[in-house]
PQR file of N, CA, C, O and H, with PARSE charges and radii, in Angstrom:
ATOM      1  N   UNK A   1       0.638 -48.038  11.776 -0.4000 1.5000
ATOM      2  CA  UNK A   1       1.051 -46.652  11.923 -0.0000 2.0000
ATOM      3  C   UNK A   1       1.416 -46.101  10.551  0.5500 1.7000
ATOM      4  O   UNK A   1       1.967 -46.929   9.826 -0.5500 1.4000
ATOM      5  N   UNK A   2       1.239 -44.924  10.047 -0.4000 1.5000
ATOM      6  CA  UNK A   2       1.236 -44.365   8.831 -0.0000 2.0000
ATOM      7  C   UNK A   2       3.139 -43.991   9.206  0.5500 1.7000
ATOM      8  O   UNK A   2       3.899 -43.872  10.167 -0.5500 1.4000
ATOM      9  H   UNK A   2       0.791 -44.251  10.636  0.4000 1.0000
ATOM     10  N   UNK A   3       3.143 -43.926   7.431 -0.4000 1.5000
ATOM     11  CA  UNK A   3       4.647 -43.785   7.094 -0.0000 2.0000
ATOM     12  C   UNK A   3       4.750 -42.063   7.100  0.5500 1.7000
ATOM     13  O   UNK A   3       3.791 -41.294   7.051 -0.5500 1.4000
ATOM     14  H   UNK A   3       2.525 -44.023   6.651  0.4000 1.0000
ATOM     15  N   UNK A   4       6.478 -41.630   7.188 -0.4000 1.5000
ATOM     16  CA  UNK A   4       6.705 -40.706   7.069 -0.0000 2.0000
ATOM     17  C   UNK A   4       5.845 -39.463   6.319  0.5500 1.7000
ATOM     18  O   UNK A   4       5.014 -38.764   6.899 -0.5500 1.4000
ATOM     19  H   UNK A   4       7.257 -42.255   7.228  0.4000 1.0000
ATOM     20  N   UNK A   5       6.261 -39.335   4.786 -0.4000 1.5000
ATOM     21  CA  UNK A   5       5.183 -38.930   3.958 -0.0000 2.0000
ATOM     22  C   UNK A   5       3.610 -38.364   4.296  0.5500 1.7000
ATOM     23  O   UNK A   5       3.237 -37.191   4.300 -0.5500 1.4000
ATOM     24  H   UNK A   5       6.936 -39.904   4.316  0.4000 1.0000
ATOM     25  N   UNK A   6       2.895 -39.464   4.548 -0.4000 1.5000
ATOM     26  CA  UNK A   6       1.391 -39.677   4.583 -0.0000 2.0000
ATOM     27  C   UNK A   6       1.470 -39.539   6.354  0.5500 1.7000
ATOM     28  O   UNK A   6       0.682 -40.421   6.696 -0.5500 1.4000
ATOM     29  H   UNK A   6       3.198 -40.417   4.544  0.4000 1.0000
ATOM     30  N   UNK A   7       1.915 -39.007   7.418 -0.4000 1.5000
ATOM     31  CA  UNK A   7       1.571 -38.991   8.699 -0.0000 2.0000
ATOM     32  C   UNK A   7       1.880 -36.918   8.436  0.5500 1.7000
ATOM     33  O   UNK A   7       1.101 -35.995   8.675 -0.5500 1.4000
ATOM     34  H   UNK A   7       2.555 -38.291   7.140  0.4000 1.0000
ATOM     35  N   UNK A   8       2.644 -36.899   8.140 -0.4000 1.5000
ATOM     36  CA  UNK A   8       3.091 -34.920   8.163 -0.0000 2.0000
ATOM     37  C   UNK A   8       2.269 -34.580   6.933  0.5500 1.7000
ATOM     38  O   UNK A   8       2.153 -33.357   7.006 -0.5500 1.4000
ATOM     39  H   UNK A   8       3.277 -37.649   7.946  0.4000 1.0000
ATOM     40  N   UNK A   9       1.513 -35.069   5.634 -0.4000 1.5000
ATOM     41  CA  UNK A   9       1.102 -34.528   4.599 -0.0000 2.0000
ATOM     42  C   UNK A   9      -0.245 -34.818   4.609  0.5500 1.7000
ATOM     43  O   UNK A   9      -0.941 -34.578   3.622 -0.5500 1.4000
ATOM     44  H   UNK A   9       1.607 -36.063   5.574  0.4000 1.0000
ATOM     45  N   UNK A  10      -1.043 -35.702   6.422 -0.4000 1.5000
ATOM     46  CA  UNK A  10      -2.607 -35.554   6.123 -0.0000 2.0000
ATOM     47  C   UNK A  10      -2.986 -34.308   6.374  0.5500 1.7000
ATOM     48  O   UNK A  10      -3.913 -33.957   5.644 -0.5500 1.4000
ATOM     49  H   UNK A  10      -0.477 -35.897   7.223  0.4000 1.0000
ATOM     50  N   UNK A  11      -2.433 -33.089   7.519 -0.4000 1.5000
ATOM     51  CA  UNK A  11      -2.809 -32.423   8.036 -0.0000 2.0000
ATOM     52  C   UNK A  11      -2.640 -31.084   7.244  0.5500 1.7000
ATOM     53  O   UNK A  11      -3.310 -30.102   7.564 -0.5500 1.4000
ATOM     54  H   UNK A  11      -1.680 -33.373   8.112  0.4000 1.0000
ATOM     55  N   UNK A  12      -1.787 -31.046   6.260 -0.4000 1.5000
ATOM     56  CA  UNK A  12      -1.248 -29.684   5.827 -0.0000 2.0000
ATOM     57  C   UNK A  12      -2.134 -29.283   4.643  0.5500 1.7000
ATOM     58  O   UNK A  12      -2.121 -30.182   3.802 -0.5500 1.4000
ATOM     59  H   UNK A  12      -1.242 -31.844   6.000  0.4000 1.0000
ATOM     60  N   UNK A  13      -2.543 -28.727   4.452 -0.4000 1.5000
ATOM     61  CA  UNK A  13      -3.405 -27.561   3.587 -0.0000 2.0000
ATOM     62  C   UNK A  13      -2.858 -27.463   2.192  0.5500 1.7000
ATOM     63  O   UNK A  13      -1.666 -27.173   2.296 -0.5500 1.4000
ATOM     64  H   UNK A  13      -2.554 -27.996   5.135  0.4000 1.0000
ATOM     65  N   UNK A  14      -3.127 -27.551   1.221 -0.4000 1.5000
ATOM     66  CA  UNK A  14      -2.792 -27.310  -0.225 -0.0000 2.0000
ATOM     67  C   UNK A  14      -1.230 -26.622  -0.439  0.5500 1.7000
ATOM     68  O   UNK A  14      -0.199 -27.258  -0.663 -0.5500 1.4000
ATOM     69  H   UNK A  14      -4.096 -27.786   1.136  0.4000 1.0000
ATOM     70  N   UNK A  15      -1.376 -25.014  -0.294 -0.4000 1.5000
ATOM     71  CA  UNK A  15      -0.612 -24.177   0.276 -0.0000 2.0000
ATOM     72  C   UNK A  15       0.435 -23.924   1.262  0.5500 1.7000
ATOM     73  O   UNK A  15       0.604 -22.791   1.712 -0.5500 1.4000
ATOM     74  H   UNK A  15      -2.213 -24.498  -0.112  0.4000 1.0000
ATOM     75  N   UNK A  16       1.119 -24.885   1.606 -0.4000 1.5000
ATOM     76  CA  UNK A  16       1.507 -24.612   3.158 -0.0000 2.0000
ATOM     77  C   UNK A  16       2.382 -22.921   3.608  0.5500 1.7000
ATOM     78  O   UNK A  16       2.720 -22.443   4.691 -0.5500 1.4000
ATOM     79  H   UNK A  16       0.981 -25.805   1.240  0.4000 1.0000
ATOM     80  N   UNK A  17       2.452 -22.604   2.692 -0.4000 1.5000
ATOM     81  CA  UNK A  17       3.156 -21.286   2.670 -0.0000 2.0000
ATOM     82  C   UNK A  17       2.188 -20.174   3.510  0.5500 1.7000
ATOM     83  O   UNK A  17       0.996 -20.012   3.249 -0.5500 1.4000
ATOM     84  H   UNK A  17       2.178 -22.993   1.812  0.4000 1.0000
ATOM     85  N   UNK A  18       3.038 -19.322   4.736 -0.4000 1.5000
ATOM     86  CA  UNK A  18       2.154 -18.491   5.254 -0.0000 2.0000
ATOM     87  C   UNK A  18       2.187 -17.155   4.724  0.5500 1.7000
ATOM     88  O   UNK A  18       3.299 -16.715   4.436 -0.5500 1.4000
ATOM     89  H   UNK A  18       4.006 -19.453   4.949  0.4000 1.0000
ATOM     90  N   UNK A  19       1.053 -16.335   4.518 -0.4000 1.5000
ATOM     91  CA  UNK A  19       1.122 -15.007   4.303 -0.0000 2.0000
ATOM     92  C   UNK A  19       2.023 -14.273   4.641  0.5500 1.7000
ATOM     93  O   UNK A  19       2.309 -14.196   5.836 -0.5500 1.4000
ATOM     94  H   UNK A  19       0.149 -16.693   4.753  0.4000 1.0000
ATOM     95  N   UNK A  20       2.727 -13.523   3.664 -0.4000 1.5000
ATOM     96  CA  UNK A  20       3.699 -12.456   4.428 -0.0000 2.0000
ATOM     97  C   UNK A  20       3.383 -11.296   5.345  0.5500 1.7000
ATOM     98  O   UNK A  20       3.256 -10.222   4.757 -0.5500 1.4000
ATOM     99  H   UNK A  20       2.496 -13.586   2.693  0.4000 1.0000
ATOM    100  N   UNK A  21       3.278 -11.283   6.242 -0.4000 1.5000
ATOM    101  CA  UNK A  21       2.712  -9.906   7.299 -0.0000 2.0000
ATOM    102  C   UNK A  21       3.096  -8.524   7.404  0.5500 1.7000
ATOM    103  O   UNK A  21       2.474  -7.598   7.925 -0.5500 1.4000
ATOM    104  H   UNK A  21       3.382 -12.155   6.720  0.4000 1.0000
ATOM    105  N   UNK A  22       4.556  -8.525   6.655 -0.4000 1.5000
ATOM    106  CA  UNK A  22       5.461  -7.399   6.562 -0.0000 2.0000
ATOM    107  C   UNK A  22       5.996  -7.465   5.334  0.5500 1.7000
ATOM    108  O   UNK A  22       7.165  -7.837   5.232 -0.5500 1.4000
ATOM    109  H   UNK A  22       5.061  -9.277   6.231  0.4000 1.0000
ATOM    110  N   UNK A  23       5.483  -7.228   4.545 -0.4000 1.5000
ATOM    111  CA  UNK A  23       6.180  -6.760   3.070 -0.0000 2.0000
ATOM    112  C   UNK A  23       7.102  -5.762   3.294  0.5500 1.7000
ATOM    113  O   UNK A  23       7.171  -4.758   4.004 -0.5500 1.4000
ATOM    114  H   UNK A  23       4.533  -6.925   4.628  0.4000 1.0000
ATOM    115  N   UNK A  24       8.098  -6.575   2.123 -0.4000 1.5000
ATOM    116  CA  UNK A  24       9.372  -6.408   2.159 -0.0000 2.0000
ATOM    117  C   UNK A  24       9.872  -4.513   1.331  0.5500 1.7000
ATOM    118  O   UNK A  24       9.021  -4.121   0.533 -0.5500 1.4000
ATOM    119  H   UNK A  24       8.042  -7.390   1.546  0.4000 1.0000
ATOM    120  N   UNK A  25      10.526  -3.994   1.443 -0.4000 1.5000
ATOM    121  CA  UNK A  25      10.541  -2.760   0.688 -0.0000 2.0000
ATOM    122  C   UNK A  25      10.013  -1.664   0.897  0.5500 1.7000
ATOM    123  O   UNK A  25       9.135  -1.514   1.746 -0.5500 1.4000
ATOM    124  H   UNK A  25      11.218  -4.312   2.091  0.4000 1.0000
ATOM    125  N   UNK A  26      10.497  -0.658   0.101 -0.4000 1.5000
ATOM    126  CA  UNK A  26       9.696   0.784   0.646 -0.0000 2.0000
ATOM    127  C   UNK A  26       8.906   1.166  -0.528  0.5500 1.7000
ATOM    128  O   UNK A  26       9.260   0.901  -1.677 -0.5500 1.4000
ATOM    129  H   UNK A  26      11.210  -0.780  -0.589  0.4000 1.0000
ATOM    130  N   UNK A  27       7.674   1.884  -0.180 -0.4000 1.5000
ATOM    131  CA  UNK A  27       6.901   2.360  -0.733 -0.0000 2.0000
ATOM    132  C   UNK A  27       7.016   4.118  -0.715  0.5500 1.7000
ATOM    133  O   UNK A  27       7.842   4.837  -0.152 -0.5500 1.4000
ATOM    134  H   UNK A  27       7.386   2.099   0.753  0.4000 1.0000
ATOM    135  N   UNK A  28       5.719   4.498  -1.653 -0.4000 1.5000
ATOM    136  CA  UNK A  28       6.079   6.287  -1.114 -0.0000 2.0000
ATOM    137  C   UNK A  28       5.813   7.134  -0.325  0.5500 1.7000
ATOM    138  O   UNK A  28       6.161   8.314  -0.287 -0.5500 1.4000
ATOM    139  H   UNK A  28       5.048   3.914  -2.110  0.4000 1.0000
ATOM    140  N   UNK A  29       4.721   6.119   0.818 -0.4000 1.5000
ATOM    141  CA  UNK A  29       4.071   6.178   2.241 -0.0000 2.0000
ATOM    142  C   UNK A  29       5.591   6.217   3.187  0.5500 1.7000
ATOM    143  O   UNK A  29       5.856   7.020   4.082 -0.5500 1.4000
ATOM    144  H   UNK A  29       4.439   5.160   0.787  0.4000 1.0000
ATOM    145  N   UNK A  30       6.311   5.285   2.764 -0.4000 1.5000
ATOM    146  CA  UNK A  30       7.567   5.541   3.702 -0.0000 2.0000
ATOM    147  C   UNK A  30       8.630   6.818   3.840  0.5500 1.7000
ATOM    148  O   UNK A  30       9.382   7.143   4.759 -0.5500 1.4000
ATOM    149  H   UNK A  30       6.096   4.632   2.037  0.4000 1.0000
ATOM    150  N   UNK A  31       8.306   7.538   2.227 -0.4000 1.5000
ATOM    151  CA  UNK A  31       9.111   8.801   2.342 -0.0000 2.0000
ATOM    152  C   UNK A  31       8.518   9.915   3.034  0.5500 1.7000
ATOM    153  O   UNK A  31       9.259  10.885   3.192 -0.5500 1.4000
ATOM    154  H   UNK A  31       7.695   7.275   1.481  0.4000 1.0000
ATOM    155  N   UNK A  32       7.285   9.994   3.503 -0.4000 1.5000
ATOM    156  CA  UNK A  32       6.741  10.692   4.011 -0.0000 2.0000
ATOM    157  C   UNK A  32       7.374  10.913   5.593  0.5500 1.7000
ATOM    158  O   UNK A  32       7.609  12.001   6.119 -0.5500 1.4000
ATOM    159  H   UNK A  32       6.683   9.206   3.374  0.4000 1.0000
ATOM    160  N   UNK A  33       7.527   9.902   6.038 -0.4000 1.5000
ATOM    161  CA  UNK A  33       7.829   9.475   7.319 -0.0000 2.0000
ATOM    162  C   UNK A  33       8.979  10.244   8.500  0.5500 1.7000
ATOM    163  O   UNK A  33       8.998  10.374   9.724 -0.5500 1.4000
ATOM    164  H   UNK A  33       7.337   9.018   5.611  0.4000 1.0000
ATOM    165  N   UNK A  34       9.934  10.670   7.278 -0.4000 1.5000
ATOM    166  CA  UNK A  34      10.879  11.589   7.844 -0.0000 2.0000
ATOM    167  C   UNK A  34      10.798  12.995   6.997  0.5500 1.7000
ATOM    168  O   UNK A  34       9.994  13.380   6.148 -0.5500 1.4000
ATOM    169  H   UNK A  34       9.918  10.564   6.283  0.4000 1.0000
ATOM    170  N   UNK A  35      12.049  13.646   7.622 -0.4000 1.5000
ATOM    171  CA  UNK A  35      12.012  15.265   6.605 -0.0000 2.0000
ATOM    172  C   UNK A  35      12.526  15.388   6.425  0.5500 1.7000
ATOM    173  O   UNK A  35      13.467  15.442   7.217 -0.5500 1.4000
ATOM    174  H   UNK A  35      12.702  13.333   8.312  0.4000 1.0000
ATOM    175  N   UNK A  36      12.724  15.705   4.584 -0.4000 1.5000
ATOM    176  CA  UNK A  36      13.155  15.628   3.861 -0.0000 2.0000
ATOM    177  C   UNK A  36      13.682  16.756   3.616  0.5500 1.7000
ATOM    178  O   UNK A  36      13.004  17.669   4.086 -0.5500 1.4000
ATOM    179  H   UNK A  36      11.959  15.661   3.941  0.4000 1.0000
ATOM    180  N   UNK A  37      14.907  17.204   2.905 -0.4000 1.5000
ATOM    181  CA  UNK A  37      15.725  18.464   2.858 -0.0000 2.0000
ATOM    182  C   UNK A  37      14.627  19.579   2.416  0.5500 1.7000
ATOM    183  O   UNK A  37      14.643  20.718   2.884 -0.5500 1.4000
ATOM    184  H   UNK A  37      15.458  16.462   2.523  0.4000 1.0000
ATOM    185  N   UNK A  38      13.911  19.243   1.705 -0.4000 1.5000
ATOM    186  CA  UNK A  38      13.033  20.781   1.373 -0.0000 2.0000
ATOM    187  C   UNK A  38      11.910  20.960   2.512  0.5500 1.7000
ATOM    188  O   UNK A  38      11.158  21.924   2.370 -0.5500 1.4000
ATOM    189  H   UNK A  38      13.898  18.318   1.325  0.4000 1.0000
ATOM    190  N   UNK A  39      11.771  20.339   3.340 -0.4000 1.5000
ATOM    191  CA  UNK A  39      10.939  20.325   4.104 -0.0000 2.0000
ATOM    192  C   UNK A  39      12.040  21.288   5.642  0.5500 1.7000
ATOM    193  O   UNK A  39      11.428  21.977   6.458 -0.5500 1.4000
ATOM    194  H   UNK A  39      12.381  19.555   3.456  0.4000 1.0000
ATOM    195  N   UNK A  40      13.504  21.131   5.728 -0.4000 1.5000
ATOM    196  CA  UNK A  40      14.194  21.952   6.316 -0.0000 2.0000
ATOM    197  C   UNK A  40      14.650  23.096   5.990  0.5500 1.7000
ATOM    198  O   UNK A  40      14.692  24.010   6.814 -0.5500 1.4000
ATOM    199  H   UNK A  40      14.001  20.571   5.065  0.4000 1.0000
ATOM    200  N   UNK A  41      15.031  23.224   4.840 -0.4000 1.5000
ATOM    201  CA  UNK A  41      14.687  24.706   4.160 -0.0000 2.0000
ATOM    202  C   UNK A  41      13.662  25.427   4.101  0.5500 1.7000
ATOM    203  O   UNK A  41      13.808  26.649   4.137 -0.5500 1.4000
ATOM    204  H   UNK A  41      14.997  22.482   4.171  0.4000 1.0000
ATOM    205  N   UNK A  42      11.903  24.645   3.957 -0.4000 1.5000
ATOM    206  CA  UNK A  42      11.122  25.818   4.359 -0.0000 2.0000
ATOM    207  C   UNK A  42      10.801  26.446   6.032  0.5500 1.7000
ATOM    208  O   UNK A  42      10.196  27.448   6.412 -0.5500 1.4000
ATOM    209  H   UNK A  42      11.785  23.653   3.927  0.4000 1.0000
ATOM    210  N   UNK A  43      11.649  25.139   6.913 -0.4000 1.5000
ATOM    211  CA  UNK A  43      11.614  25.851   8.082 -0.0000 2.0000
ATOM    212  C   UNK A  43      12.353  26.789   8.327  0.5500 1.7000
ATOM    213  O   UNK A  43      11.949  27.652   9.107 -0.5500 1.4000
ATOM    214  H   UNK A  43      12.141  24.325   6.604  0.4000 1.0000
ATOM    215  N   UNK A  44      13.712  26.901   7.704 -0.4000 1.5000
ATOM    216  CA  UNK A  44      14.430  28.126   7.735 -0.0000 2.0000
ATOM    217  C   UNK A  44      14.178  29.368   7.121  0.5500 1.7000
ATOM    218  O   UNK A  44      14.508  30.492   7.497 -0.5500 1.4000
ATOM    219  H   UNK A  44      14.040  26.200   7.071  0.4000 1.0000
ATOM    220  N   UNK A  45      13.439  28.953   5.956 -0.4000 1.5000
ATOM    221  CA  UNK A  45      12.614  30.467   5.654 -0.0000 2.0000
ATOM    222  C   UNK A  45      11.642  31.113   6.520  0.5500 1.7000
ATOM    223  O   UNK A  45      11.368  32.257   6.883 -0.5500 1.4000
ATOM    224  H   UNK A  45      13.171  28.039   5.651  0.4000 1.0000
ATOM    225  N   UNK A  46      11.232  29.936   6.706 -0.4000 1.5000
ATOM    226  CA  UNK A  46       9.897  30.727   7.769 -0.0000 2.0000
ATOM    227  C   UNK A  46      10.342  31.671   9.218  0.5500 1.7000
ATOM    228  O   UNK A  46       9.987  32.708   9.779 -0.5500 1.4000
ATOM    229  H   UNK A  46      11.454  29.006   6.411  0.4000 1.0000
ATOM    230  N   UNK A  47      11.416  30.499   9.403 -0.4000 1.5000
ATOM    231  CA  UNK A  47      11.993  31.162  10.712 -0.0000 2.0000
ATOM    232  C   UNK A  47      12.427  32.795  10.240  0.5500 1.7000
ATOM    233  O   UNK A  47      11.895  33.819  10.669 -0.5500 1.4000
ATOM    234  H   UNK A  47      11.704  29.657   8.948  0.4000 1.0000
ATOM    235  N   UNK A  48      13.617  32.703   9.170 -0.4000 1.5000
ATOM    236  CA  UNK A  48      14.053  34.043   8.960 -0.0000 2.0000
ATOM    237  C   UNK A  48      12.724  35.088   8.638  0.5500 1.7000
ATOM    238  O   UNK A  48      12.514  35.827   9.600 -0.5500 1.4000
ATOM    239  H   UNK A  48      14.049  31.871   8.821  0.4000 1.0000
ATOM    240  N   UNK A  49      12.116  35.226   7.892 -0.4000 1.5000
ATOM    241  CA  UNK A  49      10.474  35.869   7.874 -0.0000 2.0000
ATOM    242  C   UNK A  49      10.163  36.391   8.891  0.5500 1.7000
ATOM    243  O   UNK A  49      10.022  37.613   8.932 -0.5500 1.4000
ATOM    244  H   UNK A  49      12.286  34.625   7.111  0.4000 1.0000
ATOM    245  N   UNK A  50       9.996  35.696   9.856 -0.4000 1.5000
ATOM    246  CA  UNK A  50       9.184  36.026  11.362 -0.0000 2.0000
ATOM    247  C   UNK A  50      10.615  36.838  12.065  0.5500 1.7000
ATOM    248  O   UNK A  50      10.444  38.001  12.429 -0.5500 1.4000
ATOM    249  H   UNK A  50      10.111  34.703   9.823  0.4000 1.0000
ATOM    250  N   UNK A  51      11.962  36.229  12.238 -0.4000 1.5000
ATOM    251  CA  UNK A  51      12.873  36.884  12.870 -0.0000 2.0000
ATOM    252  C   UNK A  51      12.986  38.390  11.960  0.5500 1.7000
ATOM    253  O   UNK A  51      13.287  39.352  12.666 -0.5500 1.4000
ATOM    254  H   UNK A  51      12.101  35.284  11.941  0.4000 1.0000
ATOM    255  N   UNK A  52      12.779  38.683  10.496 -0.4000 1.5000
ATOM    256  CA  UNK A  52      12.904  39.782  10.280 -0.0000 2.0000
ATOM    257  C   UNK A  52      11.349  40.924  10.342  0.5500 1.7000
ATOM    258  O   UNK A  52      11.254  42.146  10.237 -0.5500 1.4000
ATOM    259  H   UNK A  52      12.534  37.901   9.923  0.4000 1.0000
ATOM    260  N   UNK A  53      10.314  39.844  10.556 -0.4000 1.5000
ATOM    261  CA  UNK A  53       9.294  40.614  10.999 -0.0000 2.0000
ATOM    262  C   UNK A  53       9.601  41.398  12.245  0.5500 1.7000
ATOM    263  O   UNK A  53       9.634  42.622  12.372 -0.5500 1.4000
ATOM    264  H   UNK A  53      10.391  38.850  10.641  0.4000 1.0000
ATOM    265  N   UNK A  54       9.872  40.234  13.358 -0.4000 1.5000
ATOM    266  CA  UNK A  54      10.212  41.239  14.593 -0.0000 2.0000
ATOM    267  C   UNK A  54      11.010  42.402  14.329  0.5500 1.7000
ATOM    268  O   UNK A  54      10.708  43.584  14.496 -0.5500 1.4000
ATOM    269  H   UNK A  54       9.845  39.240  13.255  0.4000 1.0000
ATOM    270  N   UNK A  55      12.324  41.777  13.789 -0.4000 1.5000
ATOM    271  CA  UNK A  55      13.388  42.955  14.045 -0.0000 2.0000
ATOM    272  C   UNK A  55      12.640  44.060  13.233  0.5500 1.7000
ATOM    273  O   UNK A  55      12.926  44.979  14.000 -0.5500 1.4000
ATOM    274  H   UNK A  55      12.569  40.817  13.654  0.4000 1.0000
ATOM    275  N   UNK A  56      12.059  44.533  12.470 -0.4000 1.5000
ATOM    276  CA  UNK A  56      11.056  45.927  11.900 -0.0000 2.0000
ATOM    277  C   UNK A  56      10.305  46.214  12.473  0.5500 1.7000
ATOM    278  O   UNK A  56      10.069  47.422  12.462 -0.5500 1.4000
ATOM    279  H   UNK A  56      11.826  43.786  11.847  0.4000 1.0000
ATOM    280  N   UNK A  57       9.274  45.155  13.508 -0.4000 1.5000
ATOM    281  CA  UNK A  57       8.651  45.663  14.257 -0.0000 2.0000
ATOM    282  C   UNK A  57       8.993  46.608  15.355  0.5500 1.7000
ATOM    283  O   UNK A  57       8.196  47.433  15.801 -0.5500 1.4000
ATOM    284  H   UNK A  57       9.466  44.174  13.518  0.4000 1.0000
ATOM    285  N   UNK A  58      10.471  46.416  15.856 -0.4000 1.5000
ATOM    286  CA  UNK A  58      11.004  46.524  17.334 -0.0000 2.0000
ATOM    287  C   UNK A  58      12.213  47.382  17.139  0.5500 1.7000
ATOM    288  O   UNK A  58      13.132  47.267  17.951 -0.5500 1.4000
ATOM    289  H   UNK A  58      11.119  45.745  15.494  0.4000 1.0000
ATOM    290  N   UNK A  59      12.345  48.523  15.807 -0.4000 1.5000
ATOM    291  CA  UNK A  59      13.171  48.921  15.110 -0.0000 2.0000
ATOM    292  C   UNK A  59      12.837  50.277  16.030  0.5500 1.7000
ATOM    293  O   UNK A  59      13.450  51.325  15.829 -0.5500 1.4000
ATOM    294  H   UNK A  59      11.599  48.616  15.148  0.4000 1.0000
TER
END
C-alpha cells in the first residue's frame, strides 16, 4: 500500500489551486450599478422643467 505522501500526490495536478470565480474588488462596471448623486439631481431638474412647463401651460 502506498505511503501518505505518494497515495494523495498521484492524483493531483501540478497546480492544485482552483480558479477564482469571483474576483475580489470593485471595478468601474460596479459604479454604474447604483445612482449616483448627479444622476438624482438631474432627476430633479427634469422634474422641476416639466412641473414649470405645465404650470405656464395651465396659467
Amino acid at each position: 500500500m502506498a505511503g501518505g505522501d505518494e497515495f494523495y500526490s498521484s492524483d493531483r495536478p501540478e497546480h492544485p489551486q482552483m480558479a477564482e470565480d469571483r474576483p475580489r474588488g470593485g471595478g468601474p462596471e460596479d459604479r454604474e450599478a447604483g445612482v449616483g448623486p448627479g444622476r438624482v439631481w438631474l432627476w430633479w431638474i427634469v422634474m422641476a422643467v416639466v412641473i414649470l412647463i405645465l404650470f405656464f401651460l395651465f396659467i
